[in-house]
C-alpha positions in Angstrom: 136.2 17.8 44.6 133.8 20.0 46.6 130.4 20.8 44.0 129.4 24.3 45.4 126.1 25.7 43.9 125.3 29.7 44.0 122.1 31.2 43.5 120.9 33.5 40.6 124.4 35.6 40.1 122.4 38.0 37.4 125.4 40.0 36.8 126.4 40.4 40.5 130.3 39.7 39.7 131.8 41.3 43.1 129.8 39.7 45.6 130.6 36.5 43.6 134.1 36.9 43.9 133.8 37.5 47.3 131.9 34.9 48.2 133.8 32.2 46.2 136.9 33.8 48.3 134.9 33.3 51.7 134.0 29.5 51.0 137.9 29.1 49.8 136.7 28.6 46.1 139.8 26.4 44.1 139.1 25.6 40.5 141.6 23.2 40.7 139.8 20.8 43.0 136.2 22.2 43.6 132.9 23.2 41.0 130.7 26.0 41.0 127.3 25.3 39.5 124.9 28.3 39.2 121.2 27.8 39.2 119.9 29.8 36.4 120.6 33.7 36.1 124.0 34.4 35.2 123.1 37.5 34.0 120.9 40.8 33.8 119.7 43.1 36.1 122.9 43.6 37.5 125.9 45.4 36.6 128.5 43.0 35.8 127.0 40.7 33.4 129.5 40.8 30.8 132.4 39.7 33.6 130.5 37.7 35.3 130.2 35.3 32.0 133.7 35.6 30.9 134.7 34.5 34.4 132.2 31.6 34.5 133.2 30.7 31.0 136.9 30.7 32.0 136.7 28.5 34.9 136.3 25.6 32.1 135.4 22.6 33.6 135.3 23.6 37.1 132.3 25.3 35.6 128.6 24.1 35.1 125.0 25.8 35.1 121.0 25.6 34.4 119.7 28.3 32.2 117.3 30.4 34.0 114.9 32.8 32.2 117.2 36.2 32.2 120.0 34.1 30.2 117.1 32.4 28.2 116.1 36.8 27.1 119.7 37.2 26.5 119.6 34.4 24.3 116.9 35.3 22.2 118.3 39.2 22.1 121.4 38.2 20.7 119.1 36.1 18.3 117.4 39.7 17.0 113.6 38.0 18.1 113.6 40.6 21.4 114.3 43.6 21.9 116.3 44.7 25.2 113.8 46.3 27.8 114.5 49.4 29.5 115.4 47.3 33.1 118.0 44.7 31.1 122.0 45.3 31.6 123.0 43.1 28.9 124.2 45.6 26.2 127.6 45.3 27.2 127.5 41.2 26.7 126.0 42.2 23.0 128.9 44.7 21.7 131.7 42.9 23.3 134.5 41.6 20.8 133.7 37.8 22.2 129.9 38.2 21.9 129.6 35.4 19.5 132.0 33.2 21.9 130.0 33.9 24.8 126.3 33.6 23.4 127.7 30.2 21.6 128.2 28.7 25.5 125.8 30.2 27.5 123.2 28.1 24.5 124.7 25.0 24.8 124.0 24.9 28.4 121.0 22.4 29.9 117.9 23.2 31.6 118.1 20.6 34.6 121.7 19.4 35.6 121.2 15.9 37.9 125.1 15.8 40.4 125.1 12.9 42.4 122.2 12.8 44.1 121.2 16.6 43.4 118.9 17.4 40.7 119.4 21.4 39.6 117.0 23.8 37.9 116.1 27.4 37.4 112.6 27.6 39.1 111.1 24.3 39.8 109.9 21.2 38.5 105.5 21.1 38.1 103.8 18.8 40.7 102.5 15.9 38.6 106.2 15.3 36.7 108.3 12.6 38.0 111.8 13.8 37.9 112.9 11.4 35.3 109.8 13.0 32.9 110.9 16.4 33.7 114.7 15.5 32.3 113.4 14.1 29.4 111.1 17.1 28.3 114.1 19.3 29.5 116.4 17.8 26.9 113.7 18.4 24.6 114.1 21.9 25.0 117.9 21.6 24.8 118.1 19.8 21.5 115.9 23.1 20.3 118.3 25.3 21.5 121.4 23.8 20.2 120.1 22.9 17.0 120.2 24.7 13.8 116.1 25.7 13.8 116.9 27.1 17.5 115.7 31.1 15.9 112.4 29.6 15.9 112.4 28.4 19.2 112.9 32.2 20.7 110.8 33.3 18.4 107.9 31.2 20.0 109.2 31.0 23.2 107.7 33.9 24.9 103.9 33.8 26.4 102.1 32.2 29.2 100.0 29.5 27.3 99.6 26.4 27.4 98.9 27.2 31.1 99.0 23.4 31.7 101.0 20.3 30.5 99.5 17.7 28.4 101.0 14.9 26.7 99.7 15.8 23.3 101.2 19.4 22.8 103.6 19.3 20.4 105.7 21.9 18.2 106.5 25.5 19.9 103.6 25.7 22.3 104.8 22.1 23.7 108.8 23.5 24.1 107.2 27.0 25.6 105.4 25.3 28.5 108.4 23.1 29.6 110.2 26.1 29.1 107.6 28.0 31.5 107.8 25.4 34.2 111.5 24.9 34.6 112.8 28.8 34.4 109.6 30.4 35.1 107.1 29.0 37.8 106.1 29.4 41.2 102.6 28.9 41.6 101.0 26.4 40.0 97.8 24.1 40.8 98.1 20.5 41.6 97.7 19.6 38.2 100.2 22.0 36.9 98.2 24.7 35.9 100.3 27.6 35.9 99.8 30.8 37.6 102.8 33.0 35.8 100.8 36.4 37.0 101.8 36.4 40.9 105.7 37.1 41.4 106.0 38.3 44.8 103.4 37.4 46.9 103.6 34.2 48.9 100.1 33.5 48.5 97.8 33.1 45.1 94.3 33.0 44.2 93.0 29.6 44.8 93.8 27.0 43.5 97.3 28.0 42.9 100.2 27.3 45.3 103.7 27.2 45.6 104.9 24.0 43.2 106.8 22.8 46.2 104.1 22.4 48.4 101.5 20.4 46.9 100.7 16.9 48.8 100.9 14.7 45.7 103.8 16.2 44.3 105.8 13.2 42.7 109.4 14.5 43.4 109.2 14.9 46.8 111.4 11.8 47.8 114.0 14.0 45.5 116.1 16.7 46.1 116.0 19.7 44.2 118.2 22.7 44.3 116.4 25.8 42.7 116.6 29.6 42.3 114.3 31.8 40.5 112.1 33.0 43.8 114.0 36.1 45.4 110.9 36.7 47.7 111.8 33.5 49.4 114.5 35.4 50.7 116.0 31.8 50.7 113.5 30.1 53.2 113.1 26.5 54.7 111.1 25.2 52.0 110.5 21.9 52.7 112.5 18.4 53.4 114.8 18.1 50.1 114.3 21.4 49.1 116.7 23.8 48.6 116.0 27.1 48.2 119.2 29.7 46.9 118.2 32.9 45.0 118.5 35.2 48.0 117.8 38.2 45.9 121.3 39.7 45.5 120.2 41.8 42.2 117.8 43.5 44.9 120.1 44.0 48.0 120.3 40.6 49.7 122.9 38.3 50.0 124.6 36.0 47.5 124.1 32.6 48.8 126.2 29.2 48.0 125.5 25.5 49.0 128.4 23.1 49.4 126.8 20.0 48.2 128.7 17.6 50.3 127.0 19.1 53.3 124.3 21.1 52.2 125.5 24.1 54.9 124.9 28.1 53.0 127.0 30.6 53.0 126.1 34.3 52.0 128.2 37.3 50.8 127.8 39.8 52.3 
């Protein structure tokens, strides 16, 4: 089995499809794993879940923070924005089928030696803490209270992780890091503000690229950061929204190899 992962997909169905027939994509014997994304901004959100959905098994992902606003849209705490292409996903006859799997999916997916997540993991987490506080998010969403979770989960603060937060503001923030960073300060201080620049106001860099960051003997397969355009980021690093949504390519990594391809 070949484990292939794709970058944020946000409702780009065709180039998905072709891609997945340019890399020789078989269900039967390979995976696709998406990094966060599935849907939005796009214009083939609603296929592009059924199809995900329908591959089964041969099938896994990382909620990113579009599927995360879906979420909490078809939970009536949001409203859709003017920019979303979700509606169709909302009024479709398997809604309820649909919004039932995308929520049971994790935040961080560890395959072989691979750990997967939307955005990033913070600079002073080890990658064992950051799974742990990322199934603490999961048990939120996939447990009966999980309304209450989307109804707290939007903001920017806590700006920084402590030990001690606890109830909604302490599931927001791990929320914040893992679908939503990109810079942060070397203790974790988040800078949610700057989106497409590739420099901040000190002391906030990209999480990747702080010194002391304590998953740097890891690797870590992320999306989230179109601007990137897909970019060396480092050793272990691996770098795959390509910014399809905005005219870019689609990009996939074969896992065995680590070699990209892009569509188109």
């Amino acid at each position: 089995m070949t484990d292939f992962v794709v970058g944020d997909i946000q409702g780009c169905f065709d180039p998905l499809i072709k891609l997945l027939d340019k890399i020789d994509f078989d269900p039967s014997k390979d995976r696709l794993i998406a990094a966060g994304d599935l849907v939005n901004r796009g214009p083939k959100s609603l296929e592009t879940m059924r199809y995900c959905k329908n591959l089964g098994s041969a099938f896994k992902m990382v909620l990113g923070n579009h599927d995360l606003h879906l979420l909490a849209i078809a939970h009536g705490v949001k409203k859709p924005t003017p920019k979303d292409t979700i509606g169709e996903i909302l009024v479709a006859p398997d809604a309820a089928i649909l919004i039932e799997w995308l929520q049971q999916q994790p935040l961080m997916l560890s395959v072989d030696d691979f750990t997967i997540v939307h955005a990033g993991i913070p600079p002073q987490w080890s990658l064992q803490k950051a799974l742990s506080l990322a199934n603490e998010v999961n048990a939120a969403l996939t447990s009966i209270n999980a309304r209450s979770f989307f109804e707290h989960m939007y903001g920017n603060h806590p700006t920084t992780w402590s030990d001690g937060l606890e109830g909604p503001e302490r599931l927001r923030v791990i929320t914040n890091y893992l679908t939503r960073m990109r810079f942060c300060a070397e203790d974790g201080q988040l800078d949610l503000e700057t989106k497409h620049a590739f420099k901040a106001p000190h002391p906030f860099y990209p999480w990747f690229s702080h010194p002391h960051r304590k998953t740097q003997k890891d690797k870590v397969v992320f999306g989230h950061w179109a601007s990137l355009e897909g970019r060396d980021c480092g050793e272990n690093l691996f770098a795959l929204d390509t910014g399809c949504v905005w005219g870019g390519p689609l990009r996939v990594m074969n896992l065995d190899n680590q070699h990209y391809s892009h569509q188109p």
